[in-house]
DRENNU-193732 format. One line per field, with one value per atom (N, C-alpha, C): residue number from 0; x, y, z. Coordinates in steps of 0.001 Angstrom, whole numbers, plus 500000, padded with zeros to 6 digits. Each point is the difference from the previous one (the first is absolute). Layout:
N
num c(NUM ...)
xx c(X ...)
yy c(Y ...)
zz c(Z ...)
// end
This chain:
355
num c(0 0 0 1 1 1 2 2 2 3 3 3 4 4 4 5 5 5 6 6 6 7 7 7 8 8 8 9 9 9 10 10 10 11 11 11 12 12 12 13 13 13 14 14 14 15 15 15 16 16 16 17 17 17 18 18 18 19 19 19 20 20 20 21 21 21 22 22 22 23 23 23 24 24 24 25 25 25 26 26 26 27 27 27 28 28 28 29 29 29 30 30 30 31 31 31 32 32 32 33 33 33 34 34 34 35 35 35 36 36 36 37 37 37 38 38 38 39 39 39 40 40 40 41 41 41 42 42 42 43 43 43 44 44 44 45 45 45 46 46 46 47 47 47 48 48 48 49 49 49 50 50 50 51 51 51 52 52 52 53 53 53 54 54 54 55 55 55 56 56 56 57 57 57 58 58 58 59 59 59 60 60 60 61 61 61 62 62 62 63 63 63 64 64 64 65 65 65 66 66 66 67 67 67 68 68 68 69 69 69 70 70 70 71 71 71 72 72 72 73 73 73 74 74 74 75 75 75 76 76 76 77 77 77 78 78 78 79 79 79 80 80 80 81 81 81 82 82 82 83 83 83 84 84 84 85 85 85 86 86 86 87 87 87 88 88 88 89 89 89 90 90 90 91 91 91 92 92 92 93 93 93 94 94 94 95 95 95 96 96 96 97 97 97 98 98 98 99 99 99 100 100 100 101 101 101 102 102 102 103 103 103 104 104 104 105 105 105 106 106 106 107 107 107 108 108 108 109 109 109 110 110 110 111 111 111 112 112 112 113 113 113 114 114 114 115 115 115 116 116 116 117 117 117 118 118 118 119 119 119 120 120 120 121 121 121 122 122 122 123 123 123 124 124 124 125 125 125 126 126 126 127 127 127 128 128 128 129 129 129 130 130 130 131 131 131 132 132 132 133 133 133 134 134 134 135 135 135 136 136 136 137 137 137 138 138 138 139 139 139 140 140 140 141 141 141 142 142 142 143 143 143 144 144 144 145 145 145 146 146 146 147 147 147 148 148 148 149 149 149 150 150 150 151 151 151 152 152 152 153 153 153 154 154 154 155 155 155 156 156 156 157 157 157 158 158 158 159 159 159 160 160 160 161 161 161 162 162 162 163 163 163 164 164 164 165 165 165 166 166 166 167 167 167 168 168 168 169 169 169 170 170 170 171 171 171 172 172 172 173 173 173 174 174 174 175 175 175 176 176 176 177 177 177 178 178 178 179 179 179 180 180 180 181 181 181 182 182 182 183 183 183 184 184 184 185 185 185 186 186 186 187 187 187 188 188 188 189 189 189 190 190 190 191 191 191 192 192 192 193 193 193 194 194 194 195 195 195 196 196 196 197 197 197 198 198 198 199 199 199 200 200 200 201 201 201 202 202 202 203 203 203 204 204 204 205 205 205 206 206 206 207 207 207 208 208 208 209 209 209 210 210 210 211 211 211 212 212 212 213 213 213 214 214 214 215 215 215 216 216 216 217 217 217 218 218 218 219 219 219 220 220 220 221 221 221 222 222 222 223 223 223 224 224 224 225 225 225 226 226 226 227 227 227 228 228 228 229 229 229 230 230 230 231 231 231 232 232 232 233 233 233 234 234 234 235 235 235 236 236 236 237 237 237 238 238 238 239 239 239 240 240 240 241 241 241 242 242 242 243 243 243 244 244 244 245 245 245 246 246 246 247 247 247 248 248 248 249 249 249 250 250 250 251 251 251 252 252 252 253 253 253 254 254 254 255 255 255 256 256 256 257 257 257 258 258 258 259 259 259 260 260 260 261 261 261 262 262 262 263 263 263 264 264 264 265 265 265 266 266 266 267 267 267 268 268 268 269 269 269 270 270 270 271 271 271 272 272 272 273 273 273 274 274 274 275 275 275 276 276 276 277 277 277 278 278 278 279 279 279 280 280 280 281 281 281 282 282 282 283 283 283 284 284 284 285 285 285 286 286 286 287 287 287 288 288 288 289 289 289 290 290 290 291 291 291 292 292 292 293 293 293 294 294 294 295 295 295 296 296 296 297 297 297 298 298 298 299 299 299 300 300 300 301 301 301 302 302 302 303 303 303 304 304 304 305 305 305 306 306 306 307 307 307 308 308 308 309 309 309 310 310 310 311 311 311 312 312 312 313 313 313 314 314 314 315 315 315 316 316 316 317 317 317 318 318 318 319 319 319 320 320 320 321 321 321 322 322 322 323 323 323 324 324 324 325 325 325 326 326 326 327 327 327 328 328 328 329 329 329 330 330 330 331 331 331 332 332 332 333 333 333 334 334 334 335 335 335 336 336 336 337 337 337 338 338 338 339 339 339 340 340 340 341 341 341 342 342 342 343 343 343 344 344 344 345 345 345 346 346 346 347 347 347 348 348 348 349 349 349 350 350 350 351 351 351 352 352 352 353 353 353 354 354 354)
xx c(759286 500589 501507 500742 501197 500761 500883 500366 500671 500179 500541 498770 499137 498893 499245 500304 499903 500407 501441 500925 499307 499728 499964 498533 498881 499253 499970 500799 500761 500741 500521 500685 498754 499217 499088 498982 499559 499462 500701 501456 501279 499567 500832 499727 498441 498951 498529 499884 501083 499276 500938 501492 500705 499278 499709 499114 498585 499696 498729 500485 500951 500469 500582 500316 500989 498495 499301 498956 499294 499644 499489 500683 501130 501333 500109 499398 500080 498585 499212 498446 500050 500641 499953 501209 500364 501053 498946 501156 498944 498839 499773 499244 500495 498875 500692 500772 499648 500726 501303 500421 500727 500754 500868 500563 500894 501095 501478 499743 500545 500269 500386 501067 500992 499252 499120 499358 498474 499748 499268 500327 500880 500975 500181 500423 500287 498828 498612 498795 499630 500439 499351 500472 501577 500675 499717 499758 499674 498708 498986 498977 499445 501181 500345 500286 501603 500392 499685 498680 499339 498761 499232 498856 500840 501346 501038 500496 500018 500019 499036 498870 498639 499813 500501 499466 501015 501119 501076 499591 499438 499651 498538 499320 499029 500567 501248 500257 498891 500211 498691 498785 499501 498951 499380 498986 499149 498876 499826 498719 498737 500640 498649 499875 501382 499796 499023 500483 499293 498418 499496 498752 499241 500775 499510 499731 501325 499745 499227 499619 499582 498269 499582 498931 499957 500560 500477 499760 500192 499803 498615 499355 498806 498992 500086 499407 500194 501200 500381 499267 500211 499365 498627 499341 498379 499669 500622 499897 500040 500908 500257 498991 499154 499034 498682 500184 498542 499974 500863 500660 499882 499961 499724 498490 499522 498911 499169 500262 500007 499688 500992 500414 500424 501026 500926 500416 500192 500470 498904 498810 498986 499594 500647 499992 500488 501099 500997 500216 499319 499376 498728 499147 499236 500874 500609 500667 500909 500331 500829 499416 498806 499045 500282 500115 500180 501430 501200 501131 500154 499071 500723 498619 500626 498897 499872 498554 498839 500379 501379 500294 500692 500228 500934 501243 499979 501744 499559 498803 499904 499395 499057 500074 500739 501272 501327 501060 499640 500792 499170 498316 499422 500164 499976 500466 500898 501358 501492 499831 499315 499823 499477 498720 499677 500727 500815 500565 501148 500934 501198 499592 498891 499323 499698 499309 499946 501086 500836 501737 500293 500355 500470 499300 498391 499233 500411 499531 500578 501663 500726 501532 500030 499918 500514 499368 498029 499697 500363 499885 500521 501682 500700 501673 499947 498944 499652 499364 498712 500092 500370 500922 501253 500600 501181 500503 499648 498828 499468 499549 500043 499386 501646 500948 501161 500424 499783 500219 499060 499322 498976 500662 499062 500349 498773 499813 499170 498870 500082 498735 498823 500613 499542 499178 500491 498789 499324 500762 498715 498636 500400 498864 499208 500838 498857 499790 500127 499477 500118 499001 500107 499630 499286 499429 501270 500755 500807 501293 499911 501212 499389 498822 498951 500126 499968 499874 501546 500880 501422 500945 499343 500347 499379 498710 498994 500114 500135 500595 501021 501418 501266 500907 499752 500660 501346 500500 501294 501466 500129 501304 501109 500667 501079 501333 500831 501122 501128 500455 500815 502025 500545 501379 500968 500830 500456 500284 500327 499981 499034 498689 497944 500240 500420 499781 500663 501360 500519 500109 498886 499681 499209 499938 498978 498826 499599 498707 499079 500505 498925 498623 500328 499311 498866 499847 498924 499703 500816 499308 498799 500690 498945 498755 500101 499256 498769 500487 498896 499298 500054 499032 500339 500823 499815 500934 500868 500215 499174 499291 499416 500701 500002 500023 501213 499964 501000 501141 500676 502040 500809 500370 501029 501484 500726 501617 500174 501369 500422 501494 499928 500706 501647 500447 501372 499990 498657 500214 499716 499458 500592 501469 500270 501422 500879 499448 501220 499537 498821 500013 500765 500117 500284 501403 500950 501218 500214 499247 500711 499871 499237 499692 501263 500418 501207 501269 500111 501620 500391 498897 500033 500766 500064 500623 498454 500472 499004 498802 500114 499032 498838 500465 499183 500088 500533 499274 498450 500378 498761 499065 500190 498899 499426 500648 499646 499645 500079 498794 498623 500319 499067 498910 500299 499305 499751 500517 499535 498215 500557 498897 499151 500188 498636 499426 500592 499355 499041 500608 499303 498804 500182 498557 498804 501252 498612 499362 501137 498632 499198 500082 499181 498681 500278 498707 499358 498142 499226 499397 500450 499827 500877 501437 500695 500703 499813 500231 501104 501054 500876 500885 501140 499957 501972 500300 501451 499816 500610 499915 501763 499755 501243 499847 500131 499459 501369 499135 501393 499990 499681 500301 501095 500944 501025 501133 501161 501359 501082 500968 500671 501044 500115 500933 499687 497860 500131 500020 499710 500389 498934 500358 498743 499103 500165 499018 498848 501158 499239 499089 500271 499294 498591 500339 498644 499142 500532 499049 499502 500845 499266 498741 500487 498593 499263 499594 499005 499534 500628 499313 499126 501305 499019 498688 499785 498671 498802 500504 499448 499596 501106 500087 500757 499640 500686 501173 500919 501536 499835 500166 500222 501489 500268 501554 500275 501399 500830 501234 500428 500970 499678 500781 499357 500420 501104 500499 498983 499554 499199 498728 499711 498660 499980 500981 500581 499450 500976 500269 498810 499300 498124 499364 499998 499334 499890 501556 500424 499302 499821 499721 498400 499745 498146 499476 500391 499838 499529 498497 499695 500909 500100 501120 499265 500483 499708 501306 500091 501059 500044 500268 500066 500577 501142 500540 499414 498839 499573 498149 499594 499129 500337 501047 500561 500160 500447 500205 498911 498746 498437 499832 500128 499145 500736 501004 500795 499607 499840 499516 500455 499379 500284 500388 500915 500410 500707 499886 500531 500600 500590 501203 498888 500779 499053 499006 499740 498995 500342 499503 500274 499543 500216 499996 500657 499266 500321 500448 501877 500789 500737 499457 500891 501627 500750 500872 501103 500786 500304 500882 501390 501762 500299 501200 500966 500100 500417 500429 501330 500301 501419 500868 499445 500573 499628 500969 500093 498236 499982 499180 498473 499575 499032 499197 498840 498748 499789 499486 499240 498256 499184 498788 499326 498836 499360 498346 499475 498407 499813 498946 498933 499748 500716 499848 501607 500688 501520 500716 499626 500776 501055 501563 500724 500144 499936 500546 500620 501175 500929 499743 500632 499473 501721 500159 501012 499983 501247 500099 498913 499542 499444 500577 501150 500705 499564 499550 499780 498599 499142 498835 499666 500862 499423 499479 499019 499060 498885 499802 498644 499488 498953 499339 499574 500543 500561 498550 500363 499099 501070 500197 500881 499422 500717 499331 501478 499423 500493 500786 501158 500789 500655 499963 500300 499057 500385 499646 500944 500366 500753 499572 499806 499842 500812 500264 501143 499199 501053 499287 499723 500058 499214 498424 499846 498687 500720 498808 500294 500555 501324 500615 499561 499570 499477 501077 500693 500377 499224 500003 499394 500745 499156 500632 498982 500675 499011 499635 498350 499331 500431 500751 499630 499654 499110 498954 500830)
yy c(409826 500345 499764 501233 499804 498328 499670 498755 500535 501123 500391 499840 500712 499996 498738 498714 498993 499517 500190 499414 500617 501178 500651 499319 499622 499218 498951 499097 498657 500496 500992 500273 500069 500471 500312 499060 499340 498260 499483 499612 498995 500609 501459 500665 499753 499813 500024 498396 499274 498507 499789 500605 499763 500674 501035 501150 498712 499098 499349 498941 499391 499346 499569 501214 500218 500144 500498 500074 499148 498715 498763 499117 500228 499228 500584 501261 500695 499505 500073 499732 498233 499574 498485 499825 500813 499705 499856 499081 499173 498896 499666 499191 498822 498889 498884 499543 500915 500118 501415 499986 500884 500599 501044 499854 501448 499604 500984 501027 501537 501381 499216 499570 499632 498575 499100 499397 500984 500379 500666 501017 500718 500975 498634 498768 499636 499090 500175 498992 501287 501286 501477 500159 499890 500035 499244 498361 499228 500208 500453 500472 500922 501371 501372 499124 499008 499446 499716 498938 499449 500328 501051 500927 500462 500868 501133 499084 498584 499295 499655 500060 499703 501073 501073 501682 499917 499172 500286 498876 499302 498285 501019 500746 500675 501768 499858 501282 500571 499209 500116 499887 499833 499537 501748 500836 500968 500040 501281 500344 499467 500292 499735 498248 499281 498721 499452 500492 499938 499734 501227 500166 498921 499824 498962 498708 499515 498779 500242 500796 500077 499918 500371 500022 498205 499456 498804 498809 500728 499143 500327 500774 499946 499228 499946 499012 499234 499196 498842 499150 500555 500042 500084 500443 500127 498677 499794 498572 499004 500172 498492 500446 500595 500264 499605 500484 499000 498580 499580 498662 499508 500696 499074 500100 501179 500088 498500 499327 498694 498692 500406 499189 498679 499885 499277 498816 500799 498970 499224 500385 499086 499023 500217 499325 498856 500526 498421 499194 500954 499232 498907 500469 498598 498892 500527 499197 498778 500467 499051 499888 499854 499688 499116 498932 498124 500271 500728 499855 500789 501033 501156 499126 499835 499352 501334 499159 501086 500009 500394 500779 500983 500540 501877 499697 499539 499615 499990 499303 500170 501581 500325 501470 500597 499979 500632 500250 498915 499615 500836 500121 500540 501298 501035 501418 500472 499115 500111 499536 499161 500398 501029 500458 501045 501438 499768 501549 499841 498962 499981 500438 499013 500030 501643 500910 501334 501260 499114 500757 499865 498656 499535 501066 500201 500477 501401 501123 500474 501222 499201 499882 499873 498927 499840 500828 500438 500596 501809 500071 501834 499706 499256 499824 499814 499425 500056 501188 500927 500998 501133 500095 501409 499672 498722 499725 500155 499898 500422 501421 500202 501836 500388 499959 500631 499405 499223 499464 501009 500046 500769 501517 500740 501205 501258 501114 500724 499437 499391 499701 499062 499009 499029 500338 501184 500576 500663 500621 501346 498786 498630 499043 499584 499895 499970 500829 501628 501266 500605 500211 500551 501722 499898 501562 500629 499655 500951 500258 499125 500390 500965 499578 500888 501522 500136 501461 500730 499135 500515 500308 499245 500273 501019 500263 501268 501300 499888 501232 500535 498951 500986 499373 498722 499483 499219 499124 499234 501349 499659 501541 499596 501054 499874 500300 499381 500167 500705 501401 501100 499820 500027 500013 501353 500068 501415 500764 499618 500554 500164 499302 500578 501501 499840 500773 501753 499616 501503 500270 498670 500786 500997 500901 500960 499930 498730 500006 499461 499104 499556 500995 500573 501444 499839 500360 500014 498881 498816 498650 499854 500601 499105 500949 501174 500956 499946 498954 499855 499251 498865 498975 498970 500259 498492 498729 500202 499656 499685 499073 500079 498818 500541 498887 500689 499669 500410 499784 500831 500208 499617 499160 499469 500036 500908 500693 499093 499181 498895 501367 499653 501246 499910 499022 499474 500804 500283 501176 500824 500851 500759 500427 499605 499776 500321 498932 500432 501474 500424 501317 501785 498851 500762 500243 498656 499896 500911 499991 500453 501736 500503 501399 500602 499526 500449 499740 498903 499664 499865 499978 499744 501397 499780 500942 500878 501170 500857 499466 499696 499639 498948 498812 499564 500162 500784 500883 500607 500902 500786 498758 499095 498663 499669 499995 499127 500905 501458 501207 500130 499671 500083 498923 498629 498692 500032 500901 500802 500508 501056 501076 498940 499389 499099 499196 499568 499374 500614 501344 500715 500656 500533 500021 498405 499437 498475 500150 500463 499170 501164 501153 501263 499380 499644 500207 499214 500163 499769 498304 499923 499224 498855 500136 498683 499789 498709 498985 499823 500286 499774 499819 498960 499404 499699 500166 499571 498408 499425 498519 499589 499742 499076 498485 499719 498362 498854 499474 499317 498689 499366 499058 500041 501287 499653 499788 500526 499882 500895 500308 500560 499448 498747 499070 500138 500354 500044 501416 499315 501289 501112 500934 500955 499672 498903 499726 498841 499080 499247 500520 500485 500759 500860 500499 500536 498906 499295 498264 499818 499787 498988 501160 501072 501077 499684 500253 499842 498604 498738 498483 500311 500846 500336 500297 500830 501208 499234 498930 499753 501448 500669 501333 499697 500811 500553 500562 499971 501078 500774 501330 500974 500648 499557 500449 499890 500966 500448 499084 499466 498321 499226 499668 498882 498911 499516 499308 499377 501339 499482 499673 500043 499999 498333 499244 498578 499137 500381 499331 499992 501018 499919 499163 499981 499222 498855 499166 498689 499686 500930 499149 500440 500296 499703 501401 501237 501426 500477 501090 500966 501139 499890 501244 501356 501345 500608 501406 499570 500625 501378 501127 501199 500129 499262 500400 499144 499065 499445 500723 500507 501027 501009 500794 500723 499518 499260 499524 499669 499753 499011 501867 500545 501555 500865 499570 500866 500047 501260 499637 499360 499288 499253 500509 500709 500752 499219 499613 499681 500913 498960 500725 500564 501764 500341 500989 499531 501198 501393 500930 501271 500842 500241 500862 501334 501044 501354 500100 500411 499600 501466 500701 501302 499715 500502 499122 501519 498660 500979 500585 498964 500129 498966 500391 498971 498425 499310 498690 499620 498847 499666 500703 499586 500439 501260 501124 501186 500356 498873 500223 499822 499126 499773 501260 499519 500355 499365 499989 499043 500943 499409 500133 499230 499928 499095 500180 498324 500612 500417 499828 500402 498912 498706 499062 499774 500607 500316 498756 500091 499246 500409 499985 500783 500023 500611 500054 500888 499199 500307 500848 501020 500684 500045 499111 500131 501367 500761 501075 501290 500460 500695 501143 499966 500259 501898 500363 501607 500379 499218 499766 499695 500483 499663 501007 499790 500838 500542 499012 500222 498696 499806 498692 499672 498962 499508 498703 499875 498602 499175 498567 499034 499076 498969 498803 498783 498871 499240 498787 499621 499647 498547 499810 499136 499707 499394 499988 498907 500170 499475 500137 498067 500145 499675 500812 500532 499096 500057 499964 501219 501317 500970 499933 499371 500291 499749 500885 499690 501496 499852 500705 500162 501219 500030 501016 499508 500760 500421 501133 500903 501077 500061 500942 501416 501193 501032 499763 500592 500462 501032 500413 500968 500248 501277 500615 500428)
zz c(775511 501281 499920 500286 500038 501200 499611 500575 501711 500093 501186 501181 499301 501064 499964 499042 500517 500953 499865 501207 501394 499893 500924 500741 499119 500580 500543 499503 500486 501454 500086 500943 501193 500055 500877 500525 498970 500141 501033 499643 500863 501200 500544 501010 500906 499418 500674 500420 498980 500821 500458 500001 501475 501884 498998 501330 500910 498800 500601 500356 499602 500092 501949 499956 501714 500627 499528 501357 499953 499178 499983 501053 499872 501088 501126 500160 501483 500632 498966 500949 500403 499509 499987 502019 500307 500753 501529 500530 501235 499280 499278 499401 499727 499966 499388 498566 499244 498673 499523 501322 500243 498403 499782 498576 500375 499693 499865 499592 499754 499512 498822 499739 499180 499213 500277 499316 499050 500434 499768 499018 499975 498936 498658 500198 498957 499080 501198 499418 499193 500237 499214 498930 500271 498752 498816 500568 498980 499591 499843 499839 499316 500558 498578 498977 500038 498716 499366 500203 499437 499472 500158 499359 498883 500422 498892 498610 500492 498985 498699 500830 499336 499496 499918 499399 499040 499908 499160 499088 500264 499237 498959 500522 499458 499627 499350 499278 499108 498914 498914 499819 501405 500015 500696 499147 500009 500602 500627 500437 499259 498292 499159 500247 500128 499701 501542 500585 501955 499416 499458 499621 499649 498717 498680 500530 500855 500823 501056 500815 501040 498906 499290 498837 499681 499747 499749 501477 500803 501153 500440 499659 500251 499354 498757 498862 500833 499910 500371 500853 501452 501419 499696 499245 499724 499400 498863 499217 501218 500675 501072 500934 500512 500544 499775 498278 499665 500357 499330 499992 501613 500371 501733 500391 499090 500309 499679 499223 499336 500785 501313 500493 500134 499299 499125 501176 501502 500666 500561 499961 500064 498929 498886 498752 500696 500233 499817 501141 501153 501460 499376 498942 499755 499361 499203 499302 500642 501387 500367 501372 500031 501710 499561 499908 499964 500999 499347 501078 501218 499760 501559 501185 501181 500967 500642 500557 500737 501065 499973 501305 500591 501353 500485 498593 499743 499771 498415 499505 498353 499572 501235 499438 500310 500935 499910 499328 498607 498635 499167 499762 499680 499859 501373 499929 499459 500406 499344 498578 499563 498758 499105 500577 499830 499664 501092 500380 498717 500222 499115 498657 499206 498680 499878 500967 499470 500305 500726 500098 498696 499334 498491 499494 499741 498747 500458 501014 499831 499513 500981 499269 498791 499265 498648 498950 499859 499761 499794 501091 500419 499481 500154 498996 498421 499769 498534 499515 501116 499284 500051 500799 499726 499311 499945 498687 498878 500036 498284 499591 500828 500085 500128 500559 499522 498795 499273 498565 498615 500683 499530 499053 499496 499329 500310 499210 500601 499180 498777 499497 500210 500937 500663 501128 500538 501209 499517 498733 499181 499692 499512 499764 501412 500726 501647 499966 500396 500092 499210 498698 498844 500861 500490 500200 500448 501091 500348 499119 499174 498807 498706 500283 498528 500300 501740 500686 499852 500577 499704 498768 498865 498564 499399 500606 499873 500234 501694 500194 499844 500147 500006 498559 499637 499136 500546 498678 500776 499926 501300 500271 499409 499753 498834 501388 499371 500974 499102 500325 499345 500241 498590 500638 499967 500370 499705 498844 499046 498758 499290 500934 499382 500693 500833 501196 499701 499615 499414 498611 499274 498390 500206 498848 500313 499285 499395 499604 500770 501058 501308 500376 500083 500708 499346 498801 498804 499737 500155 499456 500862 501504 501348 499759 499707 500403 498441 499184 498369 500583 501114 500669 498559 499074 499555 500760 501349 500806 501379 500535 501103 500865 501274 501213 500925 501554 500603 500081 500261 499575 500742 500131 501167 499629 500849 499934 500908 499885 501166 500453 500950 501286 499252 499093 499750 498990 498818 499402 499897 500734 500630 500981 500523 500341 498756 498875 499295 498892 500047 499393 500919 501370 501259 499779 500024 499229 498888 499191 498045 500722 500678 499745 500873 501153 501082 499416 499222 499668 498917 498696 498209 499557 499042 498343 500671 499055 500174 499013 498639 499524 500545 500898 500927 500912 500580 501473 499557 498645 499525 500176 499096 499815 500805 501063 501261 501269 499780 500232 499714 498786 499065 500196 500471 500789 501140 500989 501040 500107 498935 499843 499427 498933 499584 501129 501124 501166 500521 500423 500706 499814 498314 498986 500632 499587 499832 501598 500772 501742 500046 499225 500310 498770 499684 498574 500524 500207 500007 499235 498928 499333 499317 500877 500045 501771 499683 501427 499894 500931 499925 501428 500447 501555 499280 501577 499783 501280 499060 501159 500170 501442 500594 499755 499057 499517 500588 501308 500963 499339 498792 499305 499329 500033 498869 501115 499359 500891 499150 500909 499456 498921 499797 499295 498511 499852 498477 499349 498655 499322 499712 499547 499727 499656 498573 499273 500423 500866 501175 500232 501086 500800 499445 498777 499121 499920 499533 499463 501172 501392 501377 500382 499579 500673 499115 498787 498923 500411 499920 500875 500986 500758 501895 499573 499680 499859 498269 499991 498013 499666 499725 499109 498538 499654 498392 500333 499141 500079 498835 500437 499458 499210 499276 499507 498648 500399 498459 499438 500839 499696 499563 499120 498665 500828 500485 500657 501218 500893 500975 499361 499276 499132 499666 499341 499724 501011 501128 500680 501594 499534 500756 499313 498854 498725 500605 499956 500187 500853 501416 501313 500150 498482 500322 500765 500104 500493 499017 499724 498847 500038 499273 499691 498904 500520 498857 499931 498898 499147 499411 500412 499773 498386 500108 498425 499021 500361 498913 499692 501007 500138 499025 500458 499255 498282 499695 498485 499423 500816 499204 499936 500674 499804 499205 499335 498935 498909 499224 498875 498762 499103 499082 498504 499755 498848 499098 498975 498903 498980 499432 499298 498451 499406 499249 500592 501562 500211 500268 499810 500005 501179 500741 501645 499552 501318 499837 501553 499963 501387 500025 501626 500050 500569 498900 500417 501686 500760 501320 500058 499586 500302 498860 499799 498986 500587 499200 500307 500113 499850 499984 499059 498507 498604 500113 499553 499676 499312 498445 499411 500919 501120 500603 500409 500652 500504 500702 501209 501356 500121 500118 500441 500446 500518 500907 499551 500487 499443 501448 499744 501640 500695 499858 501201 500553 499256 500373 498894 498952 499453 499290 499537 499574 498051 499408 498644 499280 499362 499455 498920 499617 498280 499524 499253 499326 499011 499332 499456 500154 501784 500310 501113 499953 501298 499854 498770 499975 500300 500451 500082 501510 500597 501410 500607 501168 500615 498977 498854 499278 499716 499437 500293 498132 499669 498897 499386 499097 499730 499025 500586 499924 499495 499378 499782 500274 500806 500750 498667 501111 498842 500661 501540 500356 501664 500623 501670 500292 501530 501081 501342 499716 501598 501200 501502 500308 501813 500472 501669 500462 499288 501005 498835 498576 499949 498137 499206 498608 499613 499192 499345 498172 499637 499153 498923 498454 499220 499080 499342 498875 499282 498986 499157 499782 499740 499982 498690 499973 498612 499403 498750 499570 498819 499799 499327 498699)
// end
């Protein structure tokens, strides 16, 4: 939620308990507890202040976390329930009949004991178990409720959380659509925004890109067979950084990150996030050519050197044909003479065969 229309809620709170405020002090007039316009405006005021405080004292504190503890206080409250079921203060009413006398006044110590002893058990109980249930993780309830985590890992899988440069590669499309990817897709609204950014105001080459991450969106919410959701995730802020912000969503949601940054890839690692790595996907699925082997490569366009050849296999890998440059637009048989590996993938040199 943008911070404006916070304010703007705060604004409306203040306003409603000044509004109740004045007519608490109007209905009270002629009465023995009579009470001012103007007292009354400031018992309201202090009152907004002091809730607006408590919402600001609970920034970080989430819907999901509401839950978990509110999950937590129920245990809790149940445990101290049994526990009275017990009746603990009758315990210790025998225990100390020699001192309480048999009388209005000893069972008047009696009740009040009573009552206090299951104020304590409850209270401290139900505080111990939300506290521990927001300490908690998802695996700890998957062990109290195995079924409903068995069902949710079943049906949809753990959702992967996407960043923009998954987003306007162009092999996404086909990765999602092989199913060796499963689980639902969560786009946080910031990136979007910034693929929104690159396409209106970039170089043309990422304008195209970031068209191009467009259209792959729009593929994904149409297809049948991937899940895919843009979220306003009101846990972050505007202060952090992109990559922040990738990480706090992937936490939010215990998702996977989806990306092409080696960098962001590190630094998910560190803070305990699954990560999966496009360019290292990419490199386990490249093929394994050694030097010596002999391939048959149609070669396309020249290379750098006059003397070169450029061709490609069929998973797009590039190779070099040294002293082939008259040989292009026919398809040659080479034998490999070196490899390089590059950050767009493996660079492969060779030499032509000839007969």
């Amino acid at each position: 939620m943008h911070r404006s229309s916070i304010n703007i809620a705060r604004l409306v709170y203040l306003l409603v308990c000044q509004a109740a405020a004045v007519a608490i002090a109007l209905s009270t007039k002629g009465t023995v507890i009579e009470m001012s316009v103007a007292t009354g405006l400031l018992i309201g005021l202090a009152i907004g202040i002091f809730f607006i405080g408590i919402e600001r004292l609970t920034k970080g504190f989430t819907l999901r976390g509401f839950s978990t503890a509110t999950f937590g206080l129920g245990v809790g409250l149940f445990c101290a329930w049994l526990l009275t079921r017990v009746e603990i203060s009758n315990l210790l009413e025998l225990a100390f009949r020699d001192k309480i006398d048999k009388t209005e006044y000893g069972e008047t110590m009696v009740n009040s004991l009573r009552l206090a002893l299951d104020v304590t058990l409850f209270a401290s109980f139900g505080f111990l178990g939300a506290v521990l249930a927001l300490r908690s993780n998802r695996d700890d309830f998957a062990f109290i409720i195995p079924y409903v985590r068995f069902r949710q890992d079943a049906s949809s899988g753990q959702p992967i959380v996407l960043d923009a440069e998954t987003i306007m590669d162009g092999r996404i499309l086909g990765l999602l659509s092989s199913g060796f990817i499963s689980g639902r897709l969560i786009v946080g609204q910031f990136v979007l925004e910034e693929i929104q950014t690159l396409a209106n105001e970039s170089s043309n080459g990422l304008r195209q890109r970031a068209q191009r991450g467009l259209g792959n969106l729009e593929k994904m919410q149409s297809s049948p067979d991937i899940q895919v959701s843009i979220h306003d995730t009101r846990i972050l802020t505007e202060e952090q950084t992109l990559h922040s912000r990738l990480i706090e969503t992937a936490k939010f949601y215990g998702a996977r990150l989806l990306t092409l940054e080696d960098s962001l890839a590190k630094i998910a690692k560190l803070q305990g996030v699954s990560v999966l790595n496009l360019n290292e996907l990419d490199i386990a699925l490249s093929p394994s050519i050694a030097i010596g082997e002999r391939l048959r490569v149609p070669l396309v366009r020249p290379g750098k050197e006059e003397h070169q050849a450029v061709g490609y296999m069929p998973d797009g890998t590039m190779i070099v044909v040294n002293q082939a440059a008259g040989d292009i637009g026919n398809t040659v048989d080479v034998v490999v003479v070196t490899s390089l590996q590059t950050a767009g993938g493996t660079l492969i040199f060779a030499e032509p065969i000839r007969s």
